[in-house]
C-alpha positions in Angstrom: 32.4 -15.8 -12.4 30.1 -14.9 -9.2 30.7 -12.1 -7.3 30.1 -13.1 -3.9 29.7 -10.9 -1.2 29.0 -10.9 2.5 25.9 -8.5 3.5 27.0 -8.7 7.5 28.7 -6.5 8.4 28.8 -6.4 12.2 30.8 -8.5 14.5 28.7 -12.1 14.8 30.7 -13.6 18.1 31.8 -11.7 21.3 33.6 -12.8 24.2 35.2 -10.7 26.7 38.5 -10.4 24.7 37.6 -11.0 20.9 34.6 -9.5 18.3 34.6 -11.8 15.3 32.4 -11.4 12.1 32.3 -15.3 11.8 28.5 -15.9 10.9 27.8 -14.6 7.1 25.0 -14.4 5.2 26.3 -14.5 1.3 25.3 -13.6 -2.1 26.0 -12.0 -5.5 23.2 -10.0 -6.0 23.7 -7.6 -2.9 21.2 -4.8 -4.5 18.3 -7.4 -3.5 19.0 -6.6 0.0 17.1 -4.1 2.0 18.2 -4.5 5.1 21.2 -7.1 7.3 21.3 -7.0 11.2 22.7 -9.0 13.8 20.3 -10.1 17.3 22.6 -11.6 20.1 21.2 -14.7 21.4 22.1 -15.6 25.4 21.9 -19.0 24.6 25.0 -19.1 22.6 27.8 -16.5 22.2 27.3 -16.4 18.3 24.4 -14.2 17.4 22.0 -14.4 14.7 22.3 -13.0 11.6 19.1 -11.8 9.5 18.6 -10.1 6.0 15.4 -8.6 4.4 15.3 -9.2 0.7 13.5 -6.4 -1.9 11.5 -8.9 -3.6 8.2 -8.0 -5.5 5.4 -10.8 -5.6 4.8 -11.6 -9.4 1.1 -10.7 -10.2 -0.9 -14.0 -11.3 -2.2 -13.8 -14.8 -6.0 -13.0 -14.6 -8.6 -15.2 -14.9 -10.8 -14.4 -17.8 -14.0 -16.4 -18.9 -16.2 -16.9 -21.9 -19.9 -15.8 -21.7 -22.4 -14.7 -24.3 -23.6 -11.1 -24.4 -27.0 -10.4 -24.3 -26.4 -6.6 -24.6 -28.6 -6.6 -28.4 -30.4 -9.9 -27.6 -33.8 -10.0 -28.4 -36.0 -12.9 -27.7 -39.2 -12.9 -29.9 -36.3 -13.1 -33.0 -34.7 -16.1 -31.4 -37.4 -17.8 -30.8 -38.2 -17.5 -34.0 -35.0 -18.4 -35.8 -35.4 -21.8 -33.0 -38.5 -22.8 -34.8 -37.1 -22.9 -38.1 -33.7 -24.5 -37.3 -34.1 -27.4 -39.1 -32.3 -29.9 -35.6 -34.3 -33.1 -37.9 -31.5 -33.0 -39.7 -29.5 -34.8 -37.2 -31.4 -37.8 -37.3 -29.4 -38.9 -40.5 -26.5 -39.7 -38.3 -26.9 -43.8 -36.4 -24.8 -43.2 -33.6 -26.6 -41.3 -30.9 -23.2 -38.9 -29.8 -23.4 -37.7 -34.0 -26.8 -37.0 -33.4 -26.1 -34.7 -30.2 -23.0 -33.4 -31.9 -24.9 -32.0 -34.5 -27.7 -31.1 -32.9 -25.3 -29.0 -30.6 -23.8 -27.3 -33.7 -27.4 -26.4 -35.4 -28.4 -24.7 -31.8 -24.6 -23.2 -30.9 -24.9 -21.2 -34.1 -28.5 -19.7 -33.5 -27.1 -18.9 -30.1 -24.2 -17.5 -31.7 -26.3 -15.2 -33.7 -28.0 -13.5 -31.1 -25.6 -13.6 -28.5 -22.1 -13.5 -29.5 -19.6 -15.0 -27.5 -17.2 -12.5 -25.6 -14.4 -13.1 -22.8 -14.4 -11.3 -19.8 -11.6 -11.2 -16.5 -13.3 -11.8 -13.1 -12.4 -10.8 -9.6 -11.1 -13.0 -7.2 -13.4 -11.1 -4.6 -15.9 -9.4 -5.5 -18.1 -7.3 -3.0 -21.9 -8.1 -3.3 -23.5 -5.4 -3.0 -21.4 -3.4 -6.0 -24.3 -3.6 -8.6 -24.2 -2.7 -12.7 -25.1 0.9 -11.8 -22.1 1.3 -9.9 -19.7 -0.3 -11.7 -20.4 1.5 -14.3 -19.7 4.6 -12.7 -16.6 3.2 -11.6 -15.9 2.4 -15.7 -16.8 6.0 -15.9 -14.6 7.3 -13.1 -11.6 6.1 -14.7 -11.5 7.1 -18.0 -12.6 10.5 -16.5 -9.4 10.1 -14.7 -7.8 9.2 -17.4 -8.8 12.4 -19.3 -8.1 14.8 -16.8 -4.4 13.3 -16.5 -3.8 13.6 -20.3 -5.6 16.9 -20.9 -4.9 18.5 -17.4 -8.6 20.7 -18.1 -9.9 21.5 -14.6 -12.9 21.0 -15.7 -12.2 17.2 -16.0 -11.0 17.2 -12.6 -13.6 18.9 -11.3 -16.4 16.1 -13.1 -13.9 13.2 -11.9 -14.2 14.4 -7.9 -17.7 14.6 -8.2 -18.2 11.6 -9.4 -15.7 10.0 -7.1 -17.2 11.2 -4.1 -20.9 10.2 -5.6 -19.6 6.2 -6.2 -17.9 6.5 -2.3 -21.7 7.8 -1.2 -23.1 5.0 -3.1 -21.0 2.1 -2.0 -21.5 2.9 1.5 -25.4 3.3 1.0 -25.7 -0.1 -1.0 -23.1 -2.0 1.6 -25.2 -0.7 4.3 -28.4 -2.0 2.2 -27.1 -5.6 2.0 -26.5 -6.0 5.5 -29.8 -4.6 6.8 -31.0 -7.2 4.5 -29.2 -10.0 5.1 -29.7 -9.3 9.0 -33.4 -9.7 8.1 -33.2 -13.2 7.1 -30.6 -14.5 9.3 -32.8 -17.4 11.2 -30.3 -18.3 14.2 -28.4 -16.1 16.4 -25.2 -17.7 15.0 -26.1 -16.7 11.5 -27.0 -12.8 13.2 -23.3 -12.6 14.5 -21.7 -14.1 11.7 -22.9 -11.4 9.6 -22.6 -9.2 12.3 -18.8 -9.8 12.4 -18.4 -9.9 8.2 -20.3 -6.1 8.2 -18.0 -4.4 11.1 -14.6 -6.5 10.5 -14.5 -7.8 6.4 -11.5 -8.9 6.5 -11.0 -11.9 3.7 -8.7 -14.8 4.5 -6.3 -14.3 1.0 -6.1 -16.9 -1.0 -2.7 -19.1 -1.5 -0.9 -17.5 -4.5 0.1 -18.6 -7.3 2.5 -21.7 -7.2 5.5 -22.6 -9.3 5.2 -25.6 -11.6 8.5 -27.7 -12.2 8.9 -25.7 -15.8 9.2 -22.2 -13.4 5.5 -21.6 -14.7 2.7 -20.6 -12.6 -0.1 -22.6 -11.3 -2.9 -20.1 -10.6 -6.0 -22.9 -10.5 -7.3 -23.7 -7.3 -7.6 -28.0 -8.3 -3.7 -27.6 -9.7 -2.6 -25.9 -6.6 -3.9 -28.5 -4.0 -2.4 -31.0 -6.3 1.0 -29.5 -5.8 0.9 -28.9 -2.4 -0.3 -32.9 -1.5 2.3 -33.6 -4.2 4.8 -31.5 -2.1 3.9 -32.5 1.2 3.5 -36.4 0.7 7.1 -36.6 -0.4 9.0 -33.8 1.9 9.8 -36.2 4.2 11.3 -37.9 1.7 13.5 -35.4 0.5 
């Protein structure tokens, strides 16, 4: 059985002669509630009633991709292994999609050989003008962080500050190096202020969160979340 309870506790209609608490807001799980109030209204003698809830927005799942790493690739070998991949073979097969099917799997496992597949996550937003040097670093920073929280050596903290403050001086010199750029080759004055505005205010319009599917899943796609909201919004009226 529910235990409900009423979070107002102040008095929700005055008159001259009565306080009543006759306007509730009700639940049984009070601890979600940070904060209840009451704001008197002067165009009725009830007053509104409010609650703030403690609510934490579930993190969407990240999105991760495949690509091919090119980190030990070497490209006088593949070229080599290209020329003696026997692809005639497929030409034993009449219908043309057999042919390109195999043809695909003769060339997907040279490519395979030389540049294995790997998944990666991606950013939502990424900034531009953070290059592979610096994010490097930034791999760096963190497990020196990492180390100097486990092993508590000053001499780790020391190396993480340093290189801390070095990534801060970096980002700032290769943001500032992208916009001098990009200034360059703006052609219009429209295009000038438009980057003018993105370097001094880069502020980024968030994107709509992830949405909940009928199962209680999440929808974190950009195609299946406008297909949820026309979905939503063509039959509200409706409901």
């Amino acid at each position: 059985m529910f235990n409900i309870q009423n979070v107002i506790k102040e008095a929700t209609r005055i008159t001259p002669s009565t306080e009543t608490l006759i306007d509730v807001i009700a639940t049984n799980k009070s601890e979600l509630v940070r904060r209840t109030g009451v704001l008197p209204l002067d165009v009725t003698d009830h007053s509104l009633v409010y609650a703030t809830l403690k609510l934490k927005r579930k993190r969407p799942p990240p999105t991760v991709i495949t690509v091919r790493n090119f980190k030990q690739f070497n490209a006088e070998t593949f070229k080599a292994d290209m020329e003696q991949t026997p692809f005639y073979i497929a030409s034993v097969f009449d219908d043309m999609d057999d042919i390109l099917w195999a043809w695909n799997q003769l060339f997907r496992d040279v490519c395979d050989s030389h540049a294995s597949l790997k998944e990666i996550k991606v950013r939502s937003v990424s900034s531009p003008w953070i290059n592979n040097t610096i994010r490097l670093k930034m791999n760096r920073r963190f497990k020196l962080f990492k180390r100097a929280v486990e092993t508590k050596d000053p001499n780790t903290w020391a190396d993480y500050k340093r290189l801390r403050n070095e990534i801060t001086s970096d980002l700032r010199k290769a943001k500032a190096a992208y916009f001098r750029d990009q200034l360059k080759k703006a052609k219009t004055t429209s295009a000038y202020w438009n980057i003018l505005s993105k370097a001094t205010n880069p502020k980024v319009r968030k994107k709509i969160g992830p949405l909940k599917r009928d199962d209680n899943s999440l929808a974190v796609k950009d195609t299946e979340k406008a297909s949820l909201m026309n979905c939503f919004f063509s039959t509200i009226a409706e409901k």
